[in-house]
C-alpha positions as CSV (number, residue, x, y, z in Angstrom):
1,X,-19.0,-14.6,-9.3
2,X,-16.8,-13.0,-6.7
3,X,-13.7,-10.7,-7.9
4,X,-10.8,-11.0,-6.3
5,X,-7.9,-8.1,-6.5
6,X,-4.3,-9.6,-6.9
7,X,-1.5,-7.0,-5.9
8,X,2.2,-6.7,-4.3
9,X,5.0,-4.4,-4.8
10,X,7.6,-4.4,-7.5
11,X,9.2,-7.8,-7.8
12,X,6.9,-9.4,-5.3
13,X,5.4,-11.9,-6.9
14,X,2.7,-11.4,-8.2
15,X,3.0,-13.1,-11.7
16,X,3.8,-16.0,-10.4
17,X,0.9,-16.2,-8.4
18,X,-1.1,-15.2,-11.4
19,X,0.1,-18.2,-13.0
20,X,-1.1,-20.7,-10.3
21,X,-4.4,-19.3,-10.2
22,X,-4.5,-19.9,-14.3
23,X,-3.1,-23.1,-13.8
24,X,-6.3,-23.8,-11.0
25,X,-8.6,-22.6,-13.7
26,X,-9.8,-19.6,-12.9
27,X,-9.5,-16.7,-15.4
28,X,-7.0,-13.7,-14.3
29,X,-7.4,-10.0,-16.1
30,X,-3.9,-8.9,-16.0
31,X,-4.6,-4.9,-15.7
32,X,-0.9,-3.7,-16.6
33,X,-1.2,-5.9,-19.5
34,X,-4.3,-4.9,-20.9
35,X,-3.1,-1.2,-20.2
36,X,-0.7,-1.3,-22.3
37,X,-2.9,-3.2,-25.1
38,X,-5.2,-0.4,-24.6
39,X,-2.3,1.8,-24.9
40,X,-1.6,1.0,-28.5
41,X,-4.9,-0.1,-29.8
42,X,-8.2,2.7,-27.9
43,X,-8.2,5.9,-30.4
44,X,-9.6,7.8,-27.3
45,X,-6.9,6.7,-24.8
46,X,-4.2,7.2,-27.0
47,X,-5.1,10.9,-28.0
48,X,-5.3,11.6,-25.0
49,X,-1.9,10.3,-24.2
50,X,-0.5,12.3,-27.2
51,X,-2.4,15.4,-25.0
52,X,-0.5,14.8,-22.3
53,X,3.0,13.5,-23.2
54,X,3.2,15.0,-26.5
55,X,4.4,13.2,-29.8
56,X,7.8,12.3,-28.8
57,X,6.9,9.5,-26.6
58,X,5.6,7.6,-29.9
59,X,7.5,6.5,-32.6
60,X,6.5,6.9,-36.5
61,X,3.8,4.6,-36.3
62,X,2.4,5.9,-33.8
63,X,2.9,3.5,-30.9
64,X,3.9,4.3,-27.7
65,X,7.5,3.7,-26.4
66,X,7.1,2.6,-23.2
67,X,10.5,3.1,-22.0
68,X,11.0,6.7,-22.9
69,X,7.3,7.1,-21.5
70,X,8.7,5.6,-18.2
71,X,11.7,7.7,-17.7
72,X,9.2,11.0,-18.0
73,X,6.6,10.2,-16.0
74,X,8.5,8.4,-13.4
75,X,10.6,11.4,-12.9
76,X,7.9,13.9,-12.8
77,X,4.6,13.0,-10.6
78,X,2.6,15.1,-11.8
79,X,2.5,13.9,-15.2
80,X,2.4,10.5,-13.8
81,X,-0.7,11.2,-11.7
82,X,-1.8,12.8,-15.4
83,X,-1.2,9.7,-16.8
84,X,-2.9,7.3,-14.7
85,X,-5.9,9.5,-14.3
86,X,-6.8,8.5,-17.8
87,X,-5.4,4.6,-18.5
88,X,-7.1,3.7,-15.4
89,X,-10.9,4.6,-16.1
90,X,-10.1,3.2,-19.6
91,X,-8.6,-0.1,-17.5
92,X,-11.8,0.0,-15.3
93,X,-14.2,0.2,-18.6
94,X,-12.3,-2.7,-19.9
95,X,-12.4,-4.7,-17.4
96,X,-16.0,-4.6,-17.0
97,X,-16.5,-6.0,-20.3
98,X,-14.1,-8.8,-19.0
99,X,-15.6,-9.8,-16.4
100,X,-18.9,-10.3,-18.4
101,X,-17.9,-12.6,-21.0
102,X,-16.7,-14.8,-17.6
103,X,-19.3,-14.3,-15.9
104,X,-19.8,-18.2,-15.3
105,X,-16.7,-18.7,-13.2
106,X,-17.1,-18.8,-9.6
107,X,-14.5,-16.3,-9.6
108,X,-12.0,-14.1,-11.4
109,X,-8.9,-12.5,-10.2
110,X,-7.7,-8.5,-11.3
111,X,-4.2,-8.7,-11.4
112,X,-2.7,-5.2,-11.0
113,X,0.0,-3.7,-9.6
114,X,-1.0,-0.4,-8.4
115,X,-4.5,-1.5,-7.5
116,X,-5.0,0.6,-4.3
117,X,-2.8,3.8,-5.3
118,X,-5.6,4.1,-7.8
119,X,-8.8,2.8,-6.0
120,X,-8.9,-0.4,-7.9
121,X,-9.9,-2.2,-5.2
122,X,-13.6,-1.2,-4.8
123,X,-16.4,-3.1,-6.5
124,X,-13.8,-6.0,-5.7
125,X,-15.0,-8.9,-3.3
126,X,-11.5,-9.3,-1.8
127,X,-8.0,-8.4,-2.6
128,X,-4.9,-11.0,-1.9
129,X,-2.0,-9.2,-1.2
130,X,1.7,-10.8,-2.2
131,X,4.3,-9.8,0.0
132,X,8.4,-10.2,0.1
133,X,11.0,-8.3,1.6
134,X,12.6,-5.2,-0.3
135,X,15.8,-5.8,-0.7
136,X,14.5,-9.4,-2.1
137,X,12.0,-7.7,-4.9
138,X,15.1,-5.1,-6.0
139,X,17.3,-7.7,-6.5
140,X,14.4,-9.3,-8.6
141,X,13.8,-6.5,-10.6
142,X,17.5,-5.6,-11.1
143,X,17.8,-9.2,-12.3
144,X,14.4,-9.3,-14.1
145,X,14.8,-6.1,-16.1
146,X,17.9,-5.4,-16.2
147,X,17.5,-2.0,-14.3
148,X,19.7,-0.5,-11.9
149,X,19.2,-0.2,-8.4
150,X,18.6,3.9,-8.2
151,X,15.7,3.1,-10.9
152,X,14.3,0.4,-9.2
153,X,13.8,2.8,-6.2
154,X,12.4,5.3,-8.2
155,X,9.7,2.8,-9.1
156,X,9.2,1.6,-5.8
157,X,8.8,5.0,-4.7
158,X,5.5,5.0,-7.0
159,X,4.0,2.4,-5.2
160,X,2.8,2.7,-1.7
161,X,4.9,1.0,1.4
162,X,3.8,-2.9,1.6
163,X,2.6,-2.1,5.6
164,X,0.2,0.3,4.0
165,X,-1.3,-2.3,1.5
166,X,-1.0,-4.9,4.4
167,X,-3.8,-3.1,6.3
168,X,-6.2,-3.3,3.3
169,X,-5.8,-6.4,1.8
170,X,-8.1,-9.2,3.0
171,X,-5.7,-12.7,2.4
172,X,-2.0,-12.5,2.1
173,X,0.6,-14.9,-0.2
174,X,4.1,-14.8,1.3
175,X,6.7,-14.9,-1.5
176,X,10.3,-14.6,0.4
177,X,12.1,-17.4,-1.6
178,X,11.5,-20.1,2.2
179,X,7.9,-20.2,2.2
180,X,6.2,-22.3,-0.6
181,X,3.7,-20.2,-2.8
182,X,1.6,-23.0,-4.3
183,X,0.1,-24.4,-0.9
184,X,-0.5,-20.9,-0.3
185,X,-2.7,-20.6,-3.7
186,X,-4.1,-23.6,-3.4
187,X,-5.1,-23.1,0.2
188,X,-6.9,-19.7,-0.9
189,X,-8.2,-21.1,-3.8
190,X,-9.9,-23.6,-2.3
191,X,-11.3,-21.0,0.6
192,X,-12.6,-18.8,-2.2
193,X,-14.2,-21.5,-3.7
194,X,-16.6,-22.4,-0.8
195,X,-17.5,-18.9,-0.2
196,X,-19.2,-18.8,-3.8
């Protein structure tokens, strides 16, 4: 079974993409997803979250609230850095287990965001990288989430420049609103398919 890594910046894409690879069969393992099941439901993660960030980041039953944790650590990198250095071995751990119960797929695609800030990439056998300009993915994400431009940068600023991720990734999906995504997909798909 070959795994193949699924990233893009902010408002790039990437979900949608996801969602053609689904619709094609093949299981996706959405790792911002799962993090934030993990998040709520791993006794070890989430202590150690309550180490980090301290108890007013959860409310009274002991949940995280995800906005309030994003304004902290996405205004102090150091306690983001602390943050990710324990979801994303918990993510990893996960995702192992995943990838064992579909084991009988020719392959599976890791979904993640940040998957080569935080060397999610390796023990994968390819990563497709979905690209769009900026201005295009802010005025996704202002749309999407009903965030403002300044704190769309901020989050941007977390992830590493597209060129960077260009030079690592192994297939590229073009999502600029002119070219079409799904003969893209498909296209892939089907070269994935014949390397398995």
């Amino acid at each position: 079974m070959l795994k193949i890594g699924l990233t893009g910046g902010i408002g790039s894409g990437k979900t949608t993409v996801a969602n053609v690879f689904r619709h094609l069969g093949v299981p996706v393992y959405e790792a911002d997803a799962e993090a934030r099941w993990l998040q709520e439901h791993d006794a070890e993660l989430i202590s150690a979250m309550h180490d980090l960030l301290g108890d007013g980041v959860f409310d009274v039953y002991g949940k995280p609230l995800r906005h309030i944790i994003a304004k902290v650590v996405f205004s102090d990198k150091k306690l983001l850095a602390g943050l990710n250095a324990i979801v994303h071995p918990a993510v990893r751990k996960h995702f192992a287990g995943w990838c064992a119960r579909h084991a009988d797929h020719a392959y599976i695609v890791k979904e993640a965001a940040i998957l080569f800030e935080t060397g999610g990439q390796a023990g994968l056998d390819g990563v497709v990288l979905v690209t769009a300009p900026e201005e295009v993915r802010m005025q996704r994400v202002m749309k999407r989430d009903g965030a403002g431009r300044e704190e769309v940068l901020r989050r941007m600023e977390n992830q590493w420049p597209e060129e960077k991720k260009r030079s690592l990734a192994d297939f590229q999906i073009t999502n600029d609103d002119t070219h079409l995504v799904l003969p893209q997909v498909i296209a892939l798909h089907e070269q994935l398919l014949s390397k398995t």
